[in-house]
LUMMAR-518882 format. One record per residue (C-alpha): x, z negated, y negated; residue in one letter. Coordinates in steps of 0.05 Angstrom, whole numbers, plus 5000, padded with zeros to 4 digits. Each point is the difference from the previous one (the first is absolute). Example, Ala and Ser with C-alpha at 12.3 -4.5 7.8 and 13.67 -1.06 7.14 Angstrom:
% residues 2
524648445090A 502750134931S 
END
This chain:
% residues 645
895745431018X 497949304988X 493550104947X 493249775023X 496750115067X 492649805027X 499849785069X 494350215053X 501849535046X 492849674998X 498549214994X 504049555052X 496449735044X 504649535045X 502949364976X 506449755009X 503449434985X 498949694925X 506149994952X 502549364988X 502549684930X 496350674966X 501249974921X 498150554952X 495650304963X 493749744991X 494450425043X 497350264944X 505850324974X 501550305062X 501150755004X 495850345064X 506450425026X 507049754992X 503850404949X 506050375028X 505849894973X 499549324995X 507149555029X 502749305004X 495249384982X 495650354958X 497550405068X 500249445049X 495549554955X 495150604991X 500550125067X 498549315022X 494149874953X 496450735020X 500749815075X 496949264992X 495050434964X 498850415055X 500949385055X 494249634955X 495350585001X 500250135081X 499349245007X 493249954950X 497750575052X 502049695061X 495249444976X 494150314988X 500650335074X 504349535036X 502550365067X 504449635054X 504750325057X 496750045062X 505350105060X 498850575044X 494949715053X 503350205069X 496649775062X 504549485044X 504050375057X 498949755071X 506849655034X 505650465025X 504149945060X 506249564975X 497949834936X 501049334961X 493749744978X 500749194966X 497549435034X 501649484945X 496050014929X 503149794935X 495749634937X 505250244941X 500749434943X 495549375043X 502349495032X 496149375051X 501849355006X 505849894954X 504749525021X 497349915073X 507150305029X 500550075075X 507550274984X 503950434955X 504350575016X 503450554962X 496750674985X 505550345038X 496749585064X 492750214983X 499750525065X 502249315046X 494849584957X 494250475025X 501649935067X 500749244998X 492950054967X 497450385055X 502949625058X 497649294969X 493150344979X 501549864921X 496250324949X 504250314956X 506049904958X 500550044920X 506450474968X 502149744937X 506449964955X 503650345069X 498049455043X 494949955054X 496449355006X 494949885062X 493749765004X 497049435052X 493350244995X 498050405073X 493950444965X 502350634954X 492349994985X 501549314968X 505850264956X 496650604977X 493549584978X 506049514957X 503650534976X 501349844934X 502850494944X 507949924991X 503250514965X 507050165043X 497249665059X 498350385069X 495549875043X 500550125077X 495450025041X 501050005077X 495250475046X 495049785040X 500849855068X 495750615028X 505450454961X 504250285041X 507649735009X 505750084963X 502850625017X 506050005054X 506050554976X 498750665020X 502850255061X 504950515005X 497250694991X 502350774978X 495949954932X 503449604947X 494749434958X 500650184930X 497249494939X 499750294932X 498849594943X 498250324941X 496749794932X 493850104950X 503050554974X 500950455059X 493450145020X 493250274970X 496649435016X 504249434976X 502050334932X 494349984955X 501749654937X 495850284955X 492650034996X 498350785027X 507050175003X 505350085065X 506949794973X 505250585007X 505049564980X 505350155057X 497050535031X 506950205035X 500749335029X 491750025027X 501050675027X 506449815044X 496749395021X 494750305032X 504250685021X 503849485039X 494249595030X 496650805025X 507550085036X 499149395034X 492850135020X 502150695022X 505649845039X 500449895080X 506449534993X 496649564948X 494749485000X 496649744947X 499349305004X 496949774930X 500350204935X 499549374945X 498650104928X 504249604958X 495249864928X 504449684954X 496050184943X 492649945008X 498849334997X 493849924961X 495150424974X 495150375039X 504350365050X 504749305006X 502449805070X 494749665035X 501349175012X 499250075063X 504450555034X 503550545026X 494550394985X 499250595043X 500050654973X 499050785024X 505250454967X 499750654982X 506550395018X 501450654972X 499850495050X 499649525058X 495249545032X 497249374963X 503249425020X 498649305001X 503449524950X 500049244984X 500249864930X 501849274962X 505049604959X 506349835028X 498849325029X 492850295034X 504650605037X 505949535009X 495249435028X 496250545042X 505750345033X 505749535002X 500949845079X 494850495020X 502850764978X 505250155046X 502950724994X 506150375011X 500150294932X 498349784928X 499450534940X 499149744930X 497250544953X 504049554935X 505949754993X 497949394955X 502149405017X 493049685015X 498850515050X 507049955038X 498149155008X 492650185026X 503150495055X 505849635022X 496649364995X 492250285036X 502350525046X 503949925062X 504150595015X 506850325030X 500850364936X 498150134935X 500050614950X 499249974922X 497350674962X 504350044938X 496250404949X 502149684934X 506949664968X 496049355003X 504749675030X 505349304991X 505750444991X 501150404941X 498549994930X 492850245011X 495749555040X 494749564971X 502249325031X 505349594951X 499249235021X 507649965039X 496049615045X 494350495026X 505450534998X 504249645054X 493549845041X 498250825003X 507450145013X 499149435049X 494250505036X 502850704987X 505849795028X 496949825072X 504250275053X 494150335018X 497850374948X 500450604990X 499350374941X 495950794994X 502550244939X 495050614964X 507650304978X 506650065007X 501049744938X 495749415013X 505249865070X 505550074959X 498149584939X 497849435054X 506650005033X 503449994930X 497449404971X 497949595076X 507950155011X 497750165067X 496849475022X 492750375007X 499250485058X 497850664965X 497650715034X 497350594963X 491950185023X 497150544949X 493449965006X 500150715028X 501649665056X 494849555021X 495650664989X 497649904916X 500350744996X 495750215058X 493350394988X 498750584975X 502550264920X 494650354962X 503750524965X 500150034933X 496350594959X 504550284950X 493750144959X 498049335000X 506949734974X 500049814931X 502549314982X 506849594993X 498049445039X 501849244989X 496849495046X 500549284986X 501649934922X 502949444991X 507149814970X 503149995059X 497650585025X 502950364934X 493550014959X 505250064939X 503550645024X 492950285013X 498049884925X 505150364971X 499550495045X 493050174979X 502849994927X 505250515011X 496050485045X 493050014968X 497050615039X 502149725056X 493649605041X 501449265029X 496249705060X 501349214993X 496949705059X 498049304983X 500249455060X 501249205015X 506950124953X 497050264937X 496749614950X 495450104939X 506449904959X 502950645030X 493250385004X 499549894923X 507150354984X 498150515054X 492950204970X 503850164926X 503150685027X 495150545002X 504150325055X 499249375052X 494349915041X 498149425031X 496949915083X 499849285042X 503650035056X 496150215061X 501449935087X 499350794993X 507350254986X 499250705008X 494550054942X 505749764954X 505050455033X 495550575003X 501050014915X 507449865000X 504150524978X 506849384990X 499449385033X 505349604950X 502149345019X 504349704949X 501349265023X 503149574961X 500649505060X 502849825067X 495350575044X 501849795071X 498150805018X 494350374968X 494550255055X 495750454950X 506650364987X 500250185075X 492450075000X 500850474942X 505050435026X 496550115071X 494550294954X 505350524971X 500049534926X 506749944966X 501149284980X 504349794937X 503549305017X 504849504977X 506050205041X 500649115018X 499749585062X 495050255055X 497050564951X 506750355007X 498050115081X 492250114991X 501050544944X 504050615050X 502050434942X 505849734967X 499550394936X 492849714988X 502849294986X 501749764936X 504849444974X 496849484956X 502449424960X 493749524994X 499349515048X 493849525013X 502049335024X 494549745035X 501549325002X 500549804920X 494750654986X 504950334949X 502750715000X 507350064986X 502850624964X 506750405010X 501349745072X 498350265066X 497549685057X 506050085035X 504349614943X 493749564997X 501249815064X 507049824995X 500349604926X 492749615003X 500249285024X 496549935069X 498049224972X 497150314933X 494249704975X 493250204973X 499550034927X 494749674958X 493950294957X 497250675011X 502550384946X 506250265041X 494150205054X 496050384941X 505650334978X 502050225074X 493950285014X 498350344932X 507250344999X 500850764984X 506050235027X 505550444949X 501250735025X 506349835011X 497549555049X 495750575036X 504350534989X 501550095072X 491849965027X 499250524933X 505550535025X 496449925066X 492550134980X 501850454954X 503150545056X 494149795051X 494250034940X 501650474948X 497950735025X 505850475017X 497850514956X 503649654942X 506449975034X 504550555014X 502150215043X 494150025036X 502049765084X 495650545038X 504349975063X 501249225001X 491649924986X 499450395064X 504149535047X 497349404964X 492550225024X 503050175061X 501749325007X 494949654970X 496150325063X 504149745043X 499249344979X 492349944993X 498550325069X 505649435031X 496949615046X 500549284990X 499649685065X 507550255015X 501449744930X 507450004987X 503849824947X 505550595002X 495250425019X 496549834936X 506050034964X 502750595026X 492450444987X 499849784920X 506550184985X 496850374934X 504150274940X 498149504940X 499550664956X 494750345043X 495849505015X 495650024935X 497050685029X 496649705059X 498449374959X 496450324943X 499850724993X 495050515061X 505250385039X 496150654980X 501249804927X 506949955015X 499750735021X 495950314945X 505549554948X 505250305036X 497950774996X 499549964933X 506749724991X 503950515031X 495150554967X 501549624934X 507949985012X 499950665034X 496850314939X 504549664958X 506150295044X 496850664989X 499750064924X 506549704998X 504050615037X 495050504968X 503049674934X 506350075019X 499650685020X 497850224939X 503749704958X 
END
């Protein structure tokens, strides 16, 4: 089961991120394929060493044809009725005229600042270290001309007198003003990261984002207002946030009208909007604690909503944040009276109100219900279906269930769809079973689905929900899951989840063995902190998990893969109400997605289900016949032998 296997994969050809700290084996005395069977140090040095290999080669051909990411061009959108448009610019990191102070007031007084500005015809105002000191000079002209670089420093500039005037709050209509702020990561056009590559990294989170921007667009009671693109992390390089900002932006929405965004740092969209974006509701996409000070602090509203889609949070043991003092400030802002919370899960509600004791105003919002779901499911060719499918390998993801897996069932084929998680590291152990092939993750979901006999999901993480689990089972797909957190409510068959006891924590990048994430949660330390070194990391992400550890994902495949032909006996009657079924659920239309509905339509026996996966229904037959000829002739002869006897 474990001797040597070739890989047809093919050469890589995306980069990820390099390995850090990489000792080994020289290059020379590298192998080309990772031996199997390999565990421990031994594996993760090898490992480590073949994927700087690999990182070293891409890079010496990246060089001889360098090749940048280019942004979608999108041509600017004329005004709409009621939107936000800003009238003040921002130079990020400059400042003019240091130490000619007008006044100083606190950033939490910047909105009052602008107007005092604009009454007194001031030019501008400079943000630094959270205060807002304000310039004598009369000419923004002159303080853009002195603008000096000053790395923290803001620069405000104040619009020109033919601009128009700040805008008076909106009077009362029946259409409520919505602002959604959102960041890099959850649009097309903001996410490149990579030269020639769209990062997938989050592609739950993107897709919500922009299902619940098209809602907005589409609905008569809503209005959107603006729609502000919060880049934290492209700050230099070629696709860095311009110095002068919010840039605009046209957004492509998926299946909705593009939409105009303004994109920038924090103190360009806090500078641009604070005093002048007035609407009755606020929606942060994140829950991060930079994101909750830019809304409360920029926009101007009755009330405000925060999309929880992750266990990044300051309670419980798994956020990222561990300075005591940062933590209070975000508990500080989550705690707003009015906030409120959209959880992705019940589980994500609950665990809130655990560890927040209350004090955070929660509410339950699948993203069903902002309309993810709606368009129409290509249905999935039985023909077609071939693979186990794993998207995103990674460690948290379960890339080490998935390797043993493909140890213990070596006829079976694996998909591993590669995207902004994966790196060469996990490529390399990937590419060393012959059985595992290899694809970069692609916009086009139903060319992976169209190949996936088992969607498995084995995360060893916090998954807030799982939305390919839903997308998988719309297309009639039975997904294996870890039966944790919000997978246990995206995966609708209870007897396709499996109990597991590694654990990824996040935050120190170590996998933890014979626990579960439910004991995790209750013995870590929420103030933990990161370890030093790398090895820890290396050995993380180059684990193989025992089959003792997978035993429950193997029980699981091993009904839904292996054909029924070898088991007896054989379910003829059960395959037929499976199909029946599996009908249902592909020709279900998803615009009246519901979950019960869902739930109720793949109600499929475990046993049965390998017959629709794998095996043609006519085969089924023919096997059949020639069962009951076989045990009818054996019946025969038996009597006959009787008889004479």
């Amino acid at each position: 089961m474990c001797g040597a296997f070739t890989c047809d994969a093919g050469p890589l050809t995306i980069q990820r991120w390099k390995v850090r700290g990489s000792r080994g084996p020289t290059a020379s005395a590298l192998p080309t394929v990772l031996p199997l069977g390999l565990e421990g140090e031994l594996r993760a040095k090898l490992c480590v060493a073949l994927a700087t290999k690999e990182d070293q080669r891409i890079a010496e051909e990246r060089q001889k044809s360098p090749e940048k990411a280019v942004p979608k061009a999108q041509e600017k959108l004329p005004p709409q009725q009621g939107e936000w448009r800003p009238r003040w610019h921002v130079l990020r990191d400059h400042d003019a005229f240091p130490g000619q102070d007008l006044g100083k007031v606190p950033i939490s007084q910047l909105a009052e600042a602008k107007a005092f500005c604009e009454r007194k015809a001031l030019a501008g105002l400079v943000v630094f270290g959270g205060v807002a000191y304000l310039r004598a000079q009369h000419s923004a002209d002159a303080l853009r001309q002195a603008a000096n670089f000053q790395e923290g420093a803001d620069l405000l500039l104040r619009p020109s007198l033919e601009s128009p005037a700040r805008p008076q709050a909106p009077k009362e209509t029946t259409r409520l003003r919505v602002a959604v702020l959102a960041t890099q990561d959850e649009f097309d056009e903001t996410s490149l990261f990579d030269p020639g590559m769209v990062s997938s990294t989050g592609n739950g989170r993107r897709y919500a984002a922009q299902a619940l921007v098209r809602s907005v667009q589409q609905s008569r009671e809503l209005e959107l207002t603006a729609v502000l693109v919060y880049d934290w992390k492209n700050e230099k390089g070629h696709w860095a946030v311009p110095s002068e900002g919010p840039q605009q932006l046209t957004l492509t929405i998926r299946g909705g009208e593009p939409v105009t965004a303004w994109r920038g740092s924090m103190g360009q969209l806090l500078g641009a909007c604070a005093g002048d974006l007035d609407t009755d509701l606020a929606v942060s996409i994140q829950a991060r604690r930079t994101s909750l000070e830019l809304m409360l602090r920029s926009i101007k509203a009755k009330k405000y909503v925060v999309m929880g889609h992750d266990y990044n949070l300051p309670f419980g043991p798994w956020g990222m944040e561990v300075e005591p003092q940062m933590l209070a400030l975000h508990q500080t802002f989550i705690q707003n009276p009015k906030i409120c919370m959209f959880c992705t899960s019940q589980h994500l509600a609950d665990f809130v109100q655990k560890f927040s004791q209350g004090k955070v105003k929660t509410k339950l919002c699948y993203c069903a219900d902002y309309g993810y779901f709606d368009g129409k499911v290509q249905p999935v060719q039985p023909d077609e279906q071939k693979y186990v499918t794993f998207i995103s390998p990674c460690p948290a993801k379960g890339l080490a269930i998935v390797l043993r897996l493909a140890l213990m069932f070596p006829k079976v084929e694996f998909l591993c769809v590669s995207t902004g998680w994966t790196k060469t590291l996990h490529e390399v152990q990937l590419r060393a079973h012959g059985n595992v092939k290899i694809v970069p993750g692609t916009d086009d979901l139903d060319a992976v689905y169209r190949q996936t006999a088992v969607l498995i999901m084995p995360s060893l993480w916090q998954e807030s929900f799982g939305l390919v689990a839903v997308e998988a089972q719309l297309r009639g797909i039975c997904v294996v899951s870890s039966g944790s957190y919000g997978l246990r409510e995206a995966n609708f068959i209870e007897e396709l989840q499996a109990d597991v006891t590694l654990v990824h924590d996040s935050r120190t990048r170590e996998m933890l063995r014979g626990i579960t994430l439910t004991e995790a949660e209750e013995r870590l330390d929420p103030l933990r902190k990161r370890r030093e070194g790398h090895d820890h990391i290396h050995m993380a992400h180059t684990l193989i998990a025992t089959e003792k550890e997978v035993e429950g994902f193997a029980q699981l495949l091993h009904r839904l893969v292996v054909p029924w032909l070898f088991r007896w006996p054989p379910p003829f009657i059960s395959c037929v109400c499976c199909w029946l079924d599996m009908r249902e659920l592909k020709q279900m239309n998803p615009t009246s997605f519901h979950r019960q509905r869902l739930s109720s339509a793949v109600e499929i026996d475990v046993e049965t289900t390998s017959i629709i996966s794998i095996c043609q229904p006519m085969f089924g037959v023919i096997i059949m016949i020639l069962t009951i000829l076989t045990m009818t002739g054996w019946w025969f002869r038996t009597c006959f032998s009787i008889y004479w006897e």
